[in-house]
C-alpha positions as CSV (number, residue, x, y, z in Angstrom):
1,X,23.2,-5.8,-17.0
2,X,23.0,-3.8,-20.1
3,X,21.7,-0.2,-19.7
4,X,18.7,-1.0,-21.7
5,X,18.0,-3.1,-18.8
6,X,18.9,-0.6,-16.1
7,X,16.2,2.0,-17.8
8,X,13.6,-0.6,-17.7
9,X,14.1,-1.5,-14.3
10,X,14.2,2.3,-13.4
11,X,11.0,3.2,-15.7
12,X,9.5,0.1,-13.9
13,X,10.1,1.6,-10.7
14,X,9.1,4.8,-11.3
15,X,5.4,3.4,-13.3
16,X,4.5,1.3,-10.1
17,X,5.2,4.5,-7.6
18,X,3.0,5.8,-9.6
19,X,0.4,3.7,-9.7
20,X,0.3,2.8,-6.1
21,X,0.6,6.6,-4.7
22,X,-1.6,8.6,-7.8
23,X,-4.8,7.7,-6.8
24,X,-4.6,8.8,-2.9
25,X,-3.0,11.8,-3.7
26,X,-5.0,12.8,-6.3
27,X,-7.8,12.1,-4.1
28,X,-6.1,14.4,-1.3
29,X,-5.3,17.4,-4.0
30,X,-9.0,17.1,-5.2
31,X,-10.8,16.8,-1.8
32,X,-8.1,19.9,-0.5
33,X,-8.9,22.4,-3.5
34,X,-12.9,21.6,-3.2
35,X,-13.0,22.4,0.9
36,X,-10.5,25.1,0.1
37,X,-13.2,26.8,-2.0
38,X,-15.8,25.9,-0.2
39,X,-14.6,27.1,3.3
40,X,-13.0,30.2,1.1
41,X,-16.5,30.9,0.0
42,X,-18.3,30.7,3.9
43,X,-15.2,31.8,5.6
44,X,-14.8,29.2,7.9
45,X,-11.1,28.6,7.8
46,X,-11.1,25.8,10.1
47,X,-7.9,23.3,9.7
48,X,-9.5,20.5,11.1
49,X,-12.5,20.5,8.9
50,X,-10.4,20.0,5.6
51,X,-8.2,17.2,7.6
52,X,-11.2,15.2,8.6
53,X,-12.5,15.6,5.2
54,X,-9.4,14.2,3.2
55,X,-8.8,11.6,5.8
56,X,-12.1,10.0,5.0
57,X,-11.3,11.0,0.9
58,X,-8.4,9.3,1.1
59,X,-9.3,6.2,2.7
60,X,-12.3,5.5,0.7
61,X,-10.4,5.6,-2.3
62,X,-7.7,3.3,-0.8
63,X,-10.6,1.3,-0.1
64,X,-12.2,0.8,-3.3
65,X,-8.6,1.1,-5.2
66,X,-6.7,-1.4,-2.8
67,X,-7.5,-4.5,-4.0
68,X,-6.3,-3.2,-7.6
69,X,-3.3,-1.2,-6.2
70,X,-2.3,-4.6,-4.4
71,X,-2.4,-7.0,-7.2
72,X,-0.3,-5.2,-9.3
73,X,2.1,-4.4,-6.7
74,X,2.2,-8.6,-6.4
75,X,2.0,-9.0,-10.4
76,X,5.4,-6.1,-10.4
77,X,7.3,-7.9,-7.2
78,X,6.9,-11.3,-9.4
79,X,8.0,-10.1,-12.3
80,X,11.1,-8.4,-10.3
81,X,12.1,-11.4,-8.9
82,X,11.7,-13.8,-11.5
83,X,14.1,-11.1,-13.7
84,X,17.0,-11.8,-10.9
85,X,18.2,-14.5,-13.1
86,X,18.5,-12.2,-16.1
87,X,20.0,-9.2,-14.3
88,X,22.7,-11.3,-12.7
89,X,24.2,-12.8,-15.6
C-alpha cells in the first residue's frame, strides 16, 4: 500500500463521516441557535423545551435524509471491500 493509497483511504473515511453525521448535526446546531433565541427573547429558559424540539429536528431530517445517507454508506462499504484486493498486494 502506497501512501497515495493510504490518503485516499483516509480522505475516504473522513468524506463519508461526513456525509452521514453533517446533516443531523447541522440540523441540531440550527434547531439549538433558533430556540436559543427564541426562548432568550420570552425568557423561558426551559431545558426541556429545546431537547424536545431538536429530538423531533433531528429525526425528521434522519427521516427524509436516511434513505440517501444509507445508500451511500452501502455504495462506500462496496467500494471498500472490493479495494481489499488492491490494498493487499
Amino acid at each position: 500500500m502506497t501512501v497515495d493509497q493510504s490518503l485516499e483511504l483516509l480522505r475516504n473515511v473522513v468524506l463519508m463521516v461526513v456525509t452521514i453525521a453533517g446533516p443531523p448535526l447541522g440540523a441540531a446546531l440550527v434547531i439549538g441557535l433558533i430556540v436559543g433565541i427564541v426562548q432568550t427573547a420570552t425568557q423561558v429558559n426551559e431545558a426541556t423545551v429545546l431537547f424536545v424540539v431538536k429530538v423531533i429536528g433531528v429525526g425528521a431530517v434522519v427521516a427524509l435524509a436516511g434513505p440517501t445517507m444509507v445508500r451511500s454508506l452501502v455504495e462506500y462499504t462496496r467500494e471498500t471491500i472490493g479495494s481489499i484486493s488492491r490494498v493487499v498486494r
